[in-house]
PDB file of N, H, CA, C and O in Angstrom:
ATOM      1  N   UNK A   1      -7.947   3.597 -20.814  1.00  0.00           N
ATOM      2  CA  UNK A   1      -8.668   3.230 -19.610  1.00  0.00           C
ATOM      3  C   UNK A   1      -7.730   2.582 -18.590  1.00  0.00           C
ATOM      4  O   UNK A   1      -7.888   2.877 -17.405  1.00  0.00           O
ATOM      5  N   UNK A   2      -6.740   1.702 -18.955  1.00  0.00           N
ATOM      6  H   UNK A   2      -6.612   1.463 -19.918  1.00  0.00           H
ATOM      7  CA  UNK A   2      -5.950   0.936 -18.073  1.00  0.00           C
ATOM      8  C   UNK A   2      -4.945   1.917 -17.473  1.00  0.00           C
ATOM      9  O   UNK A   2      -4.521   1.627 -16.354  1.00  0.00           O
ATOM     10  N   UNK A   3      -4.305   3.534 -18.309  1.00  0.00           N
ATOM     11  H   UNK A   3      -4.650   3.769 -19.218  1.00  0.00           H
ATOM     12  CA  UNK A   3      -3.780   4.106 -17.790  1.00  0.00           C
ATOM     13  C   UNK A   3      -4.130   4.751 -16.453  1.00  0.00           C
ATOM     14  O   UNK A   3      -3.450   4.932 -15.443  1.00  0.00           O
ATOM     15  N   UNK A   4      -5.709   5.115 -16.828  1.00  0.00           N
ATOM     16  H   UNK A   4      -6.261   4.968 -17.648  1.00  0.00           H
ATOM     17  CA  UNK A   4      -6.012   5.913 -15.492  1.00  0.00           C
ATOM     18  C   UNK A   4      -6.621   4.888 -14.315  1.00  0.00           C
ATOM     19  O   UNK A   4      -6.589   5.249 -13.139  1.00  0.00           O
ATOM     20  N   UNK A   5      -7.127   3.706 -14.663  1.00  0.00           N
ATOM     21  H   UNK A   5      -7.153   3.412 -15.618  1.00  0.00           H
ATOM     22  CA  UNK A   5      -6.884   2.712 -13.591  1.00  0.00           C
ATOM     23  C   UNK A   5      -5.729   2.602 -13.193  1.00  0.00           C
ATOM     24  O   UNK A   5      -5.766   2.419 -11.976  1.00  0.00           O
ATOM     25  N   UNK A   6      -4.675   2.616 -13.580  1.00  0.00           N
ATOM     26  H   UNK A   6      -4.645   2.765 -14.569  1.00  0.00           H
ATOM     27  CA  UNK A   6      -3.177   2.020 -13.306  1.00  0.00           C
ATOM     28  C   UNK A   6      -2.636   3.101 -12.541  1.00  0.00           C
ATOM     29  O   UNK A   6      -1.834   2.841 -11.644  1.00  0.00           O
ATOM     30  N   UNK A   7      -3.129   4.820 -12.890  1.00  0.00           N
ATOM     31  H   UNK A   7      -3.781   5.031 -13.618  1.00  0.00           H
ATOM     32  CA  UNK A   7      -2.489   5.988 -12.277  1.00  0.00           C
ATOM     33  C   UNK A   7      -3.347   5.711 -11.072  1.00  0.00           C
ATOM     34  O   UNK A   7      -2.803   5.491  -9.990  1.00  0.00           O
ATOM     35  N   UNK A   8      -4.622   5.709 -11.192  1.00  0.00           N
ATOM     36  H   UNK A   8      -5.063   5.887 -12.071  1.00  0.00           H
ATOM     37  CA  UNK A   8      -5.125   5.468  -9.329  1.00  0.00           C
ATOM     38  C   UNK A   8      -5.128   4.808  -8.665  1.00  0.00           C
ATOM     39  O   UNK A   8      -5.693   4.981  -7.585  1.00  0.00           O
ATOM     40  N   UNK A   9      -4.222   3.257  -9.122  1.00  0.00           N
ATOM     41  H   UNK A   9      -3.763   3.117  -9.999  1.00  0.00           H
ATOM     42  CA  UNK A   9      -3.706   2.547  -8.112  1.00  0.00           C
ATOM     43  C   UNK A   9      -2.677   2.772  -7.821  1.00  0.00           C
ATOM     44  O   UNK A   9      -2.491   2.271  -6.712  1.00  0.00           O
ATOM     45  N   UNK A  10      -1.600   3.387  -8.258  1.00  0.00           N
ATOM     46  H   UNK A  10      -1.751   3.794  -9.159  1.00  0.00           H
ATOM     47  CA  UNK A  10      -0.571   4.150  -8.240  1.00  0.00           C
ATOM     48  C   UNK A  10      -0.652   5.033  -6.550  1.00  0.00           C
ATOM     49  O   UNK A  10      -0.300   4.886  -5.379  1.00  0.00           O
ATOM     50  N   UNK A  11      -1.308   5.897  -7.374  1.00  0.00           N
ATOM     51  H   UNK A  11      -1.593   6.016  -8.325  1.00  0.00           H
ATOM     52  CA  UNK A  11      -1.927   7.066  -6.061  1.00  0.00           C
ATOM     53  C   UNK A  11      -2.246   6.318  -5.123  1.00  0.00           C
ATOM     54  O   UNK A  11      -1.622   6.520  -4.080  1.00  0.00           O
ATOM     55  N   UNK A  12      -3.027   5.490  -5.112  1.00  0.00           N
ATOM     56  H   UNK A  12      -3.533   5.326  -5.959  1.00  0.00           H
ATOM     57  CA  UNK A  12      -3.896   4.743  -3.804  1.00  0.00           C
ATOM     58  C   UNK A  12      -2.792   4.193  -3.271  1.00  0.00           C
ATOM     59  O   UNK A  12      -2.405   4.899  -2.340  1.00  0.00           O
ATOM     60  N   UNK A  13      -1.913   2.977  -3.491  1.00  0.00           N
ATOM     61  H   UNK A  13      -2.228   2.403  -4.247  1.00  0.00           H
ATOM     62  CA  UNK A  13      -1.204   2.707  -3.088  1.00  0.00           C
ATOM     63  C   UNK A  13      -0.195   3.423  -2.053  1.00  0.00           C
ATOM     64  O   UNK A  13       0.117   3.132  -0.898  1.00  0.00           O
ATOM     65  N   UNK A  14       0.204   4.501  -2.935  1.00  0.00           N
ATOM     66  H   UNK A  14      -0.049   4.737  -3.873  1.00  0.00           H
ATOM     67  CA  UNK A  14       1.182   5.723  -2.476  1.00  0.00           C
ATOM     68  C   UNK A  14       0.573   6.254  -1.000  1.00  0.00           C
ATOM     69  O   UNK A  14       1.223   6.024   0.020  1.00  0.00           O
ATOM     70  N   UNK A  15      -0.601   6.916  -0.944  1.00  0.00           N
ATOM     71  H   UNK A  15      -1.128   7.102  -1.773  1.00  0.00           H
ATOM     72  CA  UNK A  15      -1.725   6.976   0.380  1.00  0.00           C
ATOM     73  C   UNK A  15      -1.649   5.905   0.954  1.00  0.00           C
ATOM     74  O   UNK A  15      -1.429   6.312   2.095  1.00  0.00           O
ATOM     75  N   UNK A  16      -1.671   4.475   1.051  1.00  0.00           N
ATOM     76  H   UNK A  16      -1.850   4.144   0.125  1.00  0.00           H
ATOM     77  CA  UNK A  16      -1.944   3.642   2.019  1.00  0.00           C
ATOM     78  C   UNK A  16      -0.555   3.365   2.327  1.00  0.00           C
ATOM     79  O   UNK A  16      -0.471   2.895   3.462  1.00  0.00           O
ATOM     80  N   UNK A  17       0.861   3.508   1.595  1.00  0.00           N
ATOM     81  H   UNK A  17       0.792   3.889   0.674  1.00  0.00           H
ATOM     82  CA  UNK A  17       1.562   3.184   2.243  1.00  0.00           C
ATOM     83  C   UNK A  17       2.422   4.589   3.438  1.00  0.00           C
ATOM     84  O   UNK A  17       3.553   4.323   3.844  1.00  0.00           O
ATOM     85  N   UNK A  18       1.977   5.520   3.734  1.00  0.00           N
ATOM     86  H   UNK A  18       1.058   5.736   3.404  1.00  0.00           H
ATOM     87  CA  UNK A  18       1.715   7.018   4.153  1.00  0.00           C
ATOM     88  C   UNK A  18       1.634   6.629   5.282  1.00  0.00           C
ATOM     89  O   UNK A  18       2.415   6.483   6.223  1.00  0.00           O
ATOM     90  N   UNK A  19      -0.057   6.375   4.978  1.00  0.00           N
ATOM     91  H   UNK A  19      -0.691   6.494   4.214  1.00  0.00           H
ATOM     92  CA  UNK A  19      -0.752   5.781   6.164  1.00  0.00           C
ATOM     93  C   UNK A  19      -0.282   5.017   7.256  1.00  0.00           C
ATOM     94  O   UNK A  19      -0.152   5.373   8.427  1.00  0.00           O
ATOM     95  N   UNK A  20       0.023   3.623   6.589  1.00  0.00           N
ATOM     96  H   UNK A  20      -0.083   3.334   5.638  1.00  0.00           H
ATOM     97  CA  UNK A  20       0.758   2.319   7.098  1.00  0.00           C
ATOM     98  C   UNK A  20       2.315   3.081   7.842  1.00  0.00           C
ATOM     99  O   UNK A  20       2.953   2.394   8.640  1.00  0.00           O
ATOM    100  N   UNK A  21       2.528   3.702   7.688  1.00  0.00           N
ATOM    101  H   UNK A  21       2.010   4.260   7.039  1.00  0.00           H
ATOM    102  CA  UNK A  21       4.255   4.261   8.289  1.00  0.00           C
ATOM    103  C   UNK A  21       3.587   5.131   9.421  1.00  0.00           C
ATOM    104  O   UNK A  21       4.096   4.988  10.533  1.00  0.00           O
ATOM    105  N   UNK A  22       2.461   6.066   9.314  1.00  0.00           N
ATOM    106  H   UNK A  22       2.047   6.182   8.411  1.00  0.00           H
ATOM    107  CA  UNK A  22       2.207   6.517   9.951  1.00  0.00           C
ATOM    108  C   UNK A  22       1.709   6.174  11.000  1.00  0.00           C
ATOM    109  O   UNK A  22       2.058   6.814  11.992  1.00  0.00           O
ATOM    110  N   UNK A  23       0.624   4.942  11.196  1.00  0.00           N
ATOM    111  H   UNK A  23       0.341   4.422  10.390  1.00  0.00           H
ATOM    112  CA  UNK A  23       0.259   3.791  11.940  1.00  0.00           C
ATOM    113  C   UNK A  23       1.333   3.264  13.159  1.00  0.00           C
ATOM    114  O   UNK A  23       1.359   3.192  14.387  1.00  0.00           O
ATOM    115  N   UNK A  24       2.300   2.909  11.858  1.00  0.00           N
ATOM    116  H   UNK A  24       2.279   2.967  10.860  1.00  0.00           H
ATOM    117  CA  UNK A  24       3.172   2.003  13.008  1.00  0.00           C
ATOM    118  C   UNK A  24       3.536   3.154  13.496  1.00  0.00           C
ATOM    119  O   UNK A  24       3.219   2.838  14.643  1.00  0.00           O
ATOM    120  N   UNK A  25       3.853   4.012  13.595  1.00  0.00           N
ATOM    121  H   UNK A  25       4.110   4.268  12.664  1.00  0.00           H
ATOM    122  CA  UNK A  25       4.842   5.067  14.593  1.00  0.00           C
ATOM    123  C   UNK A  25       3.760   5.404  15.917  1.00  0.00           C
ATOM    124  O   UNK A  25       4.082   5.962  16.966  1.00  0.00           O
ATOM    125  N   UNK A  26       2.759   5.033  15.645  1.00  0.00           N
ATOM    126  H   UNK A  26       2.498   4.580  14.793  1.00  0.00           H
ATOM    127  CA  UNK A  26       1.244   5.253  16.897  1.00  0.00           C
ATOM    128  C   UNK A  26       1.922   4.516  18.627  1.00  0.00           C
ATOM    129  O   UNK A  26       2.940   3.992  19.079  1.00  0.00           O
ATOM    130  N   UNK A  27       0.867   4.838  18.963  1.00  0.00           N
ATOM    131  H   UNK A  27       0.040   5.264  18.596  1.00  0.00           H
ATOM    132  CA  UNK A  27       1.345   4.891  20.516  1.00  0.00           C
ATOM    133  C   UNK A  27       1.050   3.217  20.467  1.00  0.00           C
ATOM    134  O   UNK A  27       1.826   2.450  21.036  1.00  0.00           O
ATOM    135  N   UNK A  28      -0.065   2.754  19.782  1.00  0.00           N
ATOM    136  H   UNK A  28      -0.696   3.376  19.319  1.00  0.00           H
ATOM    137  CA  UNK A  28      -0.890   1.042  20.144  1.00  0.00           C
ATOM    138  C   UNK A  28       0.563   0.620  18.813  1.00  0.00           C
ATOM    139  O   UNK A  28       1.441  -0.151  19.200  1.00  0.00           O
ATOM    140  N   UNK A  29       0.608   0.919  18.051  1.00  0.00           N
ATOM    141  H   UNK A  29      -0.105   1.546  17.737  1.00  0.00           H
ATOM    142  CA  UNK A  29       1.875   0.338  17.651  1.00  0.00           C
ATOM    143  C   UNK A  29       3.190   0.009  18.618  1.00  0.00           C
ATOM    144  O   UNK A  29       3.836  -1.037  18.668  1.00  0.00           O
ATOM    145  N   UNK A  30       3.319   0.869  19.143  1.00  0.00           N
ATOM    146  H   UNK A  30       2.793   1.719  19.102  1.00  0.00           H
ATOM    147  CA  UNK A  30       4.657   1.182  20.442  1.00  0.00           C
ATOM    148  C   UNK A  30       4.256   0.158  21.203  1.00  0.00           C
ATOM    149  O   UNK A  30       5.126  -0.540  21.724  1.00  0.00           O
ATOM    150  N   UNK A  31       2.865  -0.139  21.421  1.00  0.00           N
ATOM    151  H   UNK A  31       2.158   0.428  20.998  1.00  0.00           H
ATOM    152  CA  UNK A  31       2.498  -1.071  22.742  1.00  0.00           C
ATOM    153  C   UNK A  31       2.977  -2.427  22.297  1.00  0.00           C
ATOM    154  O   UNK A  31       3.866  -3.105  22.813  1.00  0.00           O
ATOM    155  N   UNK A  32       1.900  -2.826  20.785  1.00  0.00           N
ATOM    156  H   UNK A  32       1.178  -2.276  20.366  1.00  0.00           H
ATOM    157  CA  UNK A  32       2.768  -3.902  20.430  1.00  0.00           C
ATOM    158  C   UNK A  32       3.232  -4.368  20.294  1.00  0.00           C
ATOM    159  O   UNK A  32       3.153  -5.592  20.200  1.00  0.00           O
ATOM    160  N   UNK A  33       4.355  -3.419  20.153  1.00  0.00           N
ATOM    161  H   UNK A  33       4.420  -2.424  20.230  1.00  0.00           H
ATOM    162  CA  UNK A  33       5.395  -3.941  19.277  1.00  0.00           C
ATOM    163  C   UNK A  33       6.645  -4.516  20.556  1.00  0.00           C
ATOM    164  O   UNK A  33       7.428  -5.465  20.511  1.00  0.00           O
ATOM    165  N   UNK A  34       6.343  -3.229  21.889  1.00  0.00           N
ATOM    166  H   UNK A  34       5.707  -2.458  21.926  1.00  0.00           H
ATOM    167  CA  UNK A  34       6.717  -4.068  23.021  1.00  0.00           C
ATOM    168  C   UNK A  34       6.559  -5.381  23.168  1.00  0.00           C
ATOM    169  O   UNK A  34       7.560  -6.083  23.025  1.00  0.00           O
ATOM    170  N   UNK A  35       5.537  -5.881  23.420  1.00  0.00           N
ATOM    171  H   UNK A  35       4.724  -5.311  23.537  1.00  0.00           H
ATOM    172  CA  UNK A  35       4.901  -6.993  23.900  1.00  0.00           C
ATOM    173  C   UNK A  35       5.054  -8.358  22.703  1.00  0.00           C
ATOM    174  O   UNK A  35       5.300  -9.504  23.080  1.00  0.00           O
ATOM    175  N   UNK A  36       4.925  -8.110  21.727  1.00  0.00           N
ATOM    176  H   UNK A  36       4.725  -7.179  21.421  1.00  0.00           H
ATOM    177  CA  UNK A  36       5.078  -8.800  20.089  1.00  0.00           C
ATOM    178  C   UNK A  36       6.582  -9.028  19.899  1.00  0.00           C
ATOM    179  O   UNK A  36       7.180 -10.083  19.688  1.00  0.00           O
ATOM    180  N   UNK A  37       7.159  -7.466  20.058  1.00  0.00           N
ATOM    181  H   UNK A  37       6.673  -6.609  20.229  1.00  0.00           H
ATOM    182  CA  UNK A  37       7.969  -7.466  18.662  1.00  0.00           C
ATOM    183  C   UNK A  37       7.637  -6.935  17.308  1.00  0.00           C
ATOM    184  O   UNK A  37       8.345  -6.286  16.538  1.00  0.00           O
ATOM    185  N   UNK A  38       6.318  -7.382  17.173  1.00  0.00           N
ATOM    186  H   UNK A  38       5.743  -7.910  17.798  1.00  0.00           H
ATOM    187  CA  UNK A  38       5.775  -6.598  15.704  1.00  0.00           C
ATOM    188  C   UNK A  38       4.673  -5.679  15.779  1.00  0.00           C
ATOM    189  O   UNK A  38       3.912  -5.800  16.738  1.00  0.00           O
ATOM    190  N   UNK A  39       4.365  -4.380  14.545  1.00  0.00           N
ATOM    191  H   UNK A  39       4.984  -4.282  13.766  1.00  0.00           H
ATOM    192  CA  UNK A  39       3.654  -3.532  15.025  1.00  0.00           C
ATOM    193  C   UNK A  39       2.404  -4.244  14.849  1.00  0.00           C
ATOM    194  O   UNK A  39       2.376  -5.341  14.292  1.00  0.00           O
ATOM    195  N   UNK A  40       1.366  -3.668  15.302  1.00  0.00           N
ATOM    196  H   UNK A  40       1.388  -2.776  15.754  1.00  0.00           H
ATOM    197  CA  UNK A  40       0.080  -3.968  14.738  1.00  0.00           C
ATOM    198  C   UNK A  40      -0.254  -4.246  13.230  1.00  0.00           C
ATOM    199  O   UNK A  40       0.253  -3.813  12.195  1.00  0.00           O
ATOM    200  N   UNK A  41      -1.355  -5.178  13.482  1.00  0.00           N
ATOM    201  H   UNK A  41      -1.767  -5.529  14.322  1.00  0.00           H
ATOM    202  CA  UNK A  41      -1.627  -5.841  11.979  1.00  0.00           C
ATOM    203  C   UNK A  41      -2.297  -4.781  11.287  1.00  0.00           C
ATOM    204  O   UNK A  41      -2.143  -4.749  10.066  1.00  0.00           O
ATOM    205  N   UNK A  42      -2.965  -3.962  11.795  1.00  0.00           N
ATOM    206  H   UNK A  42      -3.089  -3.988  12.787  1.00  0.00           H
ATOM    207  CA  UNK A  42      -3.560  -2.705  10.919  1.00  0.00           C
ATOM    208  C   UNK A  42      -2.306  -1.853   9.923  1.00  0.00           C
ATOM    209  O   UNK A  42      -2.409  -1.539   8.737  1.00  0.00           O
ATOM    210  N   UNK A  43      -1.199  -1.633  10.804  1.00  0.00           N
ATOM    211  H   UNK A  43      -1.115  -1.888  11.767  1.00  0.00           H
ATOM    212  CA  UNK A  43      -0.207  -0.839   9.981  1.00  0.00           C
ATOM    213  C   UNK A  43       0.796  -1.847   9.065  1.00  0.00           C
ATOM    214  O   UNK A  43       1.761  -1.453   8.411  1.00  0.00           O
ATOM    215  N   UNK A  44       0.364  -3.142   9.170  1.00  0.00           N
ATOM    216  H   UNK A  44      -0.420  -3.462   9.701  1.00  0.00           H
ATOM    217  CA  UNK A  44       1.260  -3.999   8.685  1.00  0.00           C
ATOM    218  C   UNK A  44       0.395  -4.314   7.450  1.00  0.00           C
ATOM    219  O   UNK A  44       1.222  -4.595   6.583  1.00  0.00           O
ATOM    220  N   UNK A  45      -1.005  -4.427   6.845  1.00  0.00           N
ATOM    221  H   UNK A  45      -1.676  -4.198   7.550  1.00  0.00           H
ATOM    222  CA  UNK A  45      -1.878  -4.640   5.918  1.00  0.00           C
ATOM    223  C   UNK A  45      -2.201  -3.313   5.479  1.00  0.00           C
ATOM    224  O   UNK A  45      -3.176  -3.347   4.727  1.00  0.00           O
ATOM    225  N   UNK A  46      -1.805  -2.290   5.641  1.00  0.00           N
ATOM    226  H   UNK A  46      -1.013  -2.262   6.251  1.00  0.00           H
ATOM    227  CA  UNK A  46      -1.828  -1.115   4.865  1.00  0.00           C
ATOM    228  C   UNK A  46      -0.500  -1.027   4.054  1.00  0.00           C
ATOM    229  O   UNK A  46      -0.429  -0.427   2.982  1.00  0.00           O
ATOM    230  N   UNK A  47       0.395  -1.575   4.557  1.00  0.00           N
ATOM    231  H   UNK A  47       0.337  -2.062   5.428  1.00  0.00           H
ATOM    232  CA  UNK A  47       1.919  -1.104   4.044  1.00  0.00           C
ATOM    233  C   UNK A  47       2.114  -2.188   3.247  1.00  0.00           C
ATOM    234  O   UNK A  47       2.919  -2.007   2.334  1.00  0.00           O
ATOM    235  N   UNK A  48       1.595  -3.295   3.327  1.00  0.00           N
ATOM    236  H   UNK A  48       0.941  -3.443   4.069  1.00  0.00           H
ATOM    237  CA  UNK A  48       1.819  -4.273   2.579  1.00  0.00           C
ATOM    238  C   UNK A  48       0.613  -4.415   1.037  1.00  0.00           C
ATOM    239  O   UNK A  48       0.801  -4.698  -0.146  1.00  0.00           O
ATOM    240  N   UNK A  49      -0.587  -4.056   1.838  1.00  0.00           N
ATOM    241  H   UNK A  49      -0.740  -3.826   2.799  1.00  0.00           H
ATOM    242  CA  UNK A  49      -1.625  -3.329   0.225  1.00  0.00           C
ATOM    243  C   UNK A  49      -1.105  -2.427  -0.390  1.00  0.00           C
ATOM    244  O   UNK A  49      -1.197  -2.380  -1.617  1.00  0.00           O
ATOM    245  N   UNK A  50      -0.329  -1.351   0.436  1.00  0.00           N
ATOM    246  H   UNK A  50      -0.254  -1.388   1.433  1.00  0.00           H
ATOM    247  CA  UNK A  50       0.039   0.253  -0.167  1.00  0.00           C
ATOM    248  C   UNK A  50       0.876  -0.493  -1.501  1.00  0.00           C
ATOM    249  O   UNK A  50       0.588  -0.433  -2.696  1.00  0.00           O
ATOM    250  N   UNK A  51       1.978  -1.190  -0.849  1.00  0.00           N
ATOM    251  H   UNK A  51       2.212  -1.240   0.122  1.00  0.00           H
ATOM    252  CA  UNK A  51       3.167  -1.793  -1.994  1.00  0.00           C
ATOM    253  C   UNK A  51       2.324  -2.625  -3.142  1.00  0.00           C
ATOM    254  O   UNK A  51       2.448  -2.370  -4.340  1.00  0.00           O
ATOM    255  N   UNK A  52       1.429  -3.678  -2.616  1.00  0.00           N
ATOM    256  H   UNK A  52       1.328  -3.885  -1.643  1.00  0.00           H
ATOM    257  CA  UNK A  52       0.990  -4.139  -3.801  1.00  0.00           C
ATOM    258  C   UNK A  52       0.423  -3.196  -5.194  1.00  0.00           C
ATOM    259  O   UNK A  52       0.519  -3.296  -6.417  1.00  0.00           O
ATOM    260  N   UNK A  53      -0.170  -2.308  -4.287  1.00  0.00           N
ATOM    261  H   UNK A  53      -0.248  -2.227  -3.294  1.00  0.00           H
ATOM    262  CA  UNK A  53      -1.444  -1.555  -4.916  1.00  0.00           C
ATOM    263  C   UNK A  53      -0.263  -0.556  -5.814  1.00  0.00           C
ATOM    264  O   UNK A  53      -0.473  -0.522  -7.027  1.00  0.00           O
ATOM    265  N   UNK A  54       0.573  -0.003  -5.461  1.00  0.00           N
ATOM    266  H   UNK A  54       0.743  -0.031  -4.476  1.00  0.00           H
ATOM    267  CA  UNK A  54       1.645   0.766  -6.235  1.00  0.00           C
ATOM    268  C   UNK A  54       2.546  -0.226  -6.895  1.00  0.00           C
ATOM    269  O   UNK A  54       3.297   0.286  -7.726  1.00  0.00           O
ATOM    270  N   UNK A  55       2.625  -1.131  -6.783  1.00  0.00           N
ATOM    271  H   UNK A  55       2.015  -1.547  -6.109  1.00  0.00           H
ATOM    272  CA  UNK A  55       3.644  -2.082  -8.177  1.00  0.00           C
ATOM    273  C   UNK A  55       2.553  -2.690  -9.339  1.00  0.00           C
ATOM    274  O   UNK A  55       2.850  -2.733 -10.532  1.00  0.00           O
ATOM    275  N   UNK A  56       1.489  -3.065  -8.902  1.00  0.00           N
ATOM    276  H   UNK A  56       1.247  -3.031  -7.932  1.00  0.00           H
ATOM    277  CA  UNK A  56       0.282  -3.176  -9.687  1.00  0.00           C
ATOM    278  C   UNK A  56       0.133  -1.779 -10.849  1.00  0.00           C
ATOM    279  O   UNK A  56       0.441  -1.727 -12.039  1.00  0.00           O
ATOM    280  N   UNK A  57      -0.394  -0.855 -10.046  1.00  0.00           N
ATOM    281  H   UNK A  57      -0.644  -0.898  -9.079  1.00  0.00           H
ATOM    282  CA  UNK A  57      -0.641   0.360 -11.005  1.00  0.00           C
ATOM    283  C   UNK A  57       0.679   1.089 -11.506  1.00  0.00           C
ATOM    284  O   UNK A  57       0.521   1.851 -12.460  1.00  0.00           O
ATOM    285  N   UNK A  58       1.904   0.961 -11.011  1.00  0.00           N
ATOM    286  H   UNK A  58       2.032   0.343 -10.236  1.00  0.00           H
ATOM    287  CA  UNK A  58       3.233   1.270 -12.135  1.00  0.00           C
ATOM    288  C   UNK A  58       2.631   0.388 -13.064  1.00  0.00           C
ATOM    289  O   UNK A  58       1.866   0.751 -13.957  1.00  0.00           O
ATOM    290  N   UNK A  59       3.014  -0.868 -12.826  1.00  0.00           N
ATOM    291  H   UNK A  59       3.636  -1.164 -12.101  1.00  0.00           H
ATOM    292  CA  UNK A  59       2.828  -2.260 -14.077  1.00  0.00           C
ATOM    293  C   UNK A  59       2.065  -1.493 -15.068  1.00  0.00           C
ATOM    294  O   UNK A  59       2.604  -1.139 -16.116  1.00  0.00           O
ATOM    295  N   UNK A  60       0.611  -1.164 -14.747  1.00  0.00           N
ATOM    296  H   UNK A  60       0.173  -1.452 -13.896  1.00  0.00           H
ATOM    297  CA  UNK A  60      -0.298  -0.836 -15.453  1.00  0.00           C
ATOM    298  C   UNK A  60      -0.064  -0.104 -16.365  1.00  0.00           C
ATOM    299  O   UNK A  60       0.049  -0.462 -17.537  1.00  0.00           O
ATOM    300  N   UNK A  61       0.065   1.290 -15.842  1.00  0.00           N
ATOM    301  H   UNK A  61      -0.026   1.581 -14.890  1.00  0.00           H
ATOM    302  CA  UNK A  61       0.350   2.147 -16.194  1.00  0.00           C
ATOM    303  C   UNK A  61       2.053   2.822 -17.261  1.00  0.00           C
ATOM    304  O   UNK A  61       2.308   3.721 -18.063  1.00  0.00           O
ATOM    305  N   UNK A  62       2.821   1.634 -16.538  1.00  0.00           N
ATOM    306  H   UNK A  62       2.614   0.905 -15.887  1.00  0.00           H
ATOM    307  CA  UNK A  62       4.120   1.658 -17.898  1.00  0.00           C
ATOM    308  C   UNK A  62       3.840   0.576 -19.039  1.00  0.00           C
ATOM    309  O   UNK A  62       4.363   0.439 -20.145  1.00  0.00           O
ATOM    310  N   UNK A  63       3.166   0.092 -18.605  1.00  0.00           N
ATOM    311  H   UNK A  63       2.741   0.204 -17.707  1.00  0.00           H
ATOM    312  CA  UNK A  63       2.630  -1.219 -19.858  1.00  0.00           C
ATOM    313  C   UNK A  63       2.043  -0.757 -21.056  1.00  0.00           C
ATOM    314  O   UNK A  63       2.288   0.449 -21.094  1.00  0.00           O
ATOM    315  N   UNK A  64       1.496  -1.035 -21.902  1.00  0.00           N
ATOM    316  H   UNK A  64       1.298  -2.015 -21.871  1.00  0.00           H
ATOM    317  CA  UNK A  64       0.409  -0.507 -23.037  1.00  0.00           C
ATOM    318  C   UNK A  64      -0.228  -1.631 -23.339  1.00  0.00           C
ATOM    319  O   UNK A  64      -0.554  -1.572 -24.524  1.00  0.00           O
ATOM    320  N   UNK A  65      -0.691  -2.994 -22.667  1.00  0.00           N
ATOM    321  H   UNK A  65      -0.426  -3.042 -21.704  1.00  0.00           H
ATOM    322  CA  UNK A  65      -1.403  -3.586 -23.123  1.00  0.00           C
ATOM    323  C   UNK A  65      -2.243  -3.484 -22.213  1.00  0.00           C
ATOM    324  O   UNK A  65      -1.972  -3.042 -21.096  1.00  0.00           O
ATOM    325  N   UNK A  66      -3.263  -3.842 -22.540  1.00  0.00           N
ATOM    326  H   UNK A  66      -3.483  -4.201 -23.447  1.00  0.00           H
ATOM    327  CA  UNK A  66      -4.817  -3.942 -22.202  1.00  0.00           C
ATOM    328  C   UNK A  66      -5.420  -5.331 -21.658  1.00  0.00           C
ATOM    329  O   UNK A  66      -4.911  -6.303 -22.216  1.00  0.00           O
ATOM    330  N   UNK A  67      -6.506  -5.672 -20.578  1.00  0.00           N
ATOM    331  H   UNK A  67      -6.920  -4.882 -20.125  1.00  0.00           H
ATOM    332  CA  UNK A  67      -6.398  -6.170 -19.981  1.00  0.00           C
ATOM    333  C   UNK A  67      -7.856  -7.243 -20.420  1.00  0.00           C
ATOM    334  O   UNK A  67      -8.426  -8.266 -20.041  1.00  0.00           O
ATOM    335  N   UNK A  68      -7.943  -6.102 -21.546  1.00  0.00           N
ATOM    336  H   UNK A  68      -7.480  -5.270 -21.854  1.00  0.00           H
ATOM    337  CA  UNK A  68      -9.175  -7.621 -22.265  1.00  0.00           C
ATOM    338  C   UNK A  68      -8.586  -8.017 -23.446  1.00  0.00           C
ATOM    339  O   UNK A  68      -7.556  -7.588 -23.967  1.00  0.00           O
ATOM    340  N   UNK A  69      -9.487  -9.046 -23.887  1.00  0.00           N
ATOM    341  H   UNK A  69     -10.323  -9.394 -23.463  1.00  0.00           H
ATOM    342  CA  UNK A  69      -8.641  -9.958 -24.817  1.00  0.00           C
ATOM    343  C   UNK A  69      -9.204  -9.840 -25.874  1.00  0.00           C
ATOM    344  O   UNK A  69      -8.790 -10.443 -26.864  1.00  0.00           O
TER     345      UNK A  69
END
């Protein structure tokens, strides 16, 4: 069970961090990032979930223990 939880946070992760790259390269990214310096917080909380969400489900998923006790 923890494998295929662990493979679809894997995946999910992998998609949101896609996303998040794809975001910042946007035109309202460009604007921001003028005016800021940094891109928008939308492409910055996708890329930063994407990573969590994919080091989480590796963990998971290269691990073999189980997450009840």
């Amino acid at each position: 069970m923890n494998k295929y939880l662990g493979i679809a946070l894997l995946v999910g992760g992998a998609i949101l961090i896609v996303f998040g790259l794809q975001a910042s390269d946007s035109f309202s990214s460009d604007v921001s990032r003028a005016f800021t310096g940094n891109p928008t917080d939308k492409s910055m909380w996708m890329l930063v979930g994407g990573i969590v969400a994919a080091i989480v489900g590796g963990f998971m998923t290269m691990s073999g223990r189980s997450l009840k006790s």
